[in-house]
C-alpha positions, 0 to 999 in steps of 0.5 A: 805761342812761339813761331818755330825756329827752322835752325832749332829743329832736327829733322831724321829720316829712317826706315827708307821714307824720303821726304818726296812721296808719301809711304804708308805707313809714314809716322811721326816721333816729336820730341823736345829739349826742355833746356835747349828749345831744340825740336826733334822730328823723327819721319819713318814706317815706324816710331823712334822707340829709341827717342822717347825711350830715355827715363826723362821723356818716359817720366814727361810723357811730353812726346808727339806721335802722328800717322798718316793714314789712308781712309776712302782715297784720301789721307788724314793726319792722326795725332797722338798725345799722352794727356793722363794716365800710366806714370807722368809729369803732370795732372790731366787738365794741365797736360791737356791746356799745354798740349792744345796750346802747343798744336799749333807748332806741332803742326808748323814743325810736321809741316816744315820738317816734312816739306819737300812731300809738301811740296811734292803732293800738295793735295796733302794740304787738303788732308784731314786732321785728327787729334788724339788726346789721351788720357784715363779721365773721360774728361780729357780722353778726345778725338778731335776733328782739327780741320784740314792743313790748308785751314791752319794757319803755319 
């Protein structure tokens, strides 16, 4: 698993979110250059329909969605990620070890890229993260409880 790389990541606010309070909806859009290694983080009230709406990423389906949501006064972080289903590069099992190998950076790269609201709330440390695999084959189709960000190691 590789560490991130601060200088390949690209970070866009839209939607008037700053990166100083947590609005919500505040949601994520992750994706990535596969000939490159750059990272591409988008942080708005809605998603980057325009950044996953290429052919290439509709065909990879290799996109990262995530929201915080607020549930009983506190936040938790719900991750979505396309294992199987529709038309996409890819068989379910496969998608889904790629995936699970990757979160680890994908929460490094949310972390990172959304810092200074780290920094400025840090009780968001204590959030909830829940993981969203989707897919057509029950196997696959999961809703996993990932810990909280204090927990991961990023």
């Amino acid at each position: 698993m590789s560490e991130l790389n601060p200088e390949k990541l690209h970070v866009v606010y839209k939607n008037s979110i700053d990166g100083y309070k947590l609005i919500i909806p505040r949601k994520y859009t992750l994706t990535h250059s596969d000939s490159t290694g750059d990272l591409f983080l988008t942080i708005g009230t809605e998603y980057d329909y325009d950044q996953i709406s290429g052919l290439y990423t509709r065909l990879m389906r290799d996109e990262v969605l995530a929201e915080w949501q607020k549930k009983n006064n506190h936040y938790e972080l719900h991750i979505f990620m396309h294992v199987s289903g529709g038309f996409c590069f890819g068989w379910a099992g496969l998608r889904d070890r790629i995936f699970r190998h990757h979160l680890s950076l994908v929460l490094e790269v949310f972390r990172y890229g959304d810092k200074k609201m780290f920094e400025e709330i840090p009780e968001i440390k204590d959030s909830k993260i829940i993981v969203h695999f989707q897919s057509n084959r029950k196997k696959y189709d999961k809703i996993e409880d990932y810990g909280r960000f204090k927990e991961i190691p990023c």
